[in-house]
C-alpha positions, 0 to 999 in steps of 0.5 A: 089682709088690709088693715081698718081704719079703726080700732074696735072693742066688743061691748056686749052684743055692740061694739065700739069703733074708735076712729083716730083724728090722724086716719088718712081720709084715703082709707075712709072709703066707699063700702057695703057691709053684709048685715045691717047696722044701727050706729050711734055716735057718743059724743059730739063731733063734726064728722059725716057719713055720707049714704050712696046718691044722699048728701053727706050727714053730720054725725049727732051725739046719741042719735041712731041710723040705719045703715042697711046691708048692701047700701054703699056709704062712707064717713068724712073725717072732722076733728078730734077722734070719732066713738060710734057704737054699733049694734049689728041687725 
């Protein structure tokens, strides 16, 4: 089984997803999930996410998006580690 370039911990019906500074930007790949997600970064932080045909997006503090299922994307690594929280729907 690969191993994910986060770690997670379940917040009652989210969860929280820690990306370390020290993740190789390698394991940061392309992908598509099979359910749609609301991710919410909390905290400020210079990291991007990156849509399928769409120019990267700097990720905003408490500001929500939809990633839908079956959409390719990626997140780009910036400084200092990255919390989103992610409510599956």
């Amino acid at each position: 089984m690969e191993k994910l370039p986060f770690e997670q911990k379940k917040q009652g019906d989210k969860v929280v997803r820690t990306f370390s500074e020290s993740v190789d930007d390698t394991e940061l790949k392309w992908h598509v999930d099979n359910e749609d997600r609301l991710v919410t970064p909390l905290h400020k932080t210079d990291w991007m996410i990156q849509m399928d045909n769409e120019l990267p997006e700097r990720l905003m503090e408490n500001e929500g998006f939809v990633i839908p299922k079956g959409v390719y994307h990626r997140i780009i690594k910036g400084n200092g580690d990255l919390k989103v929280s992610i409510k599956f729907i």
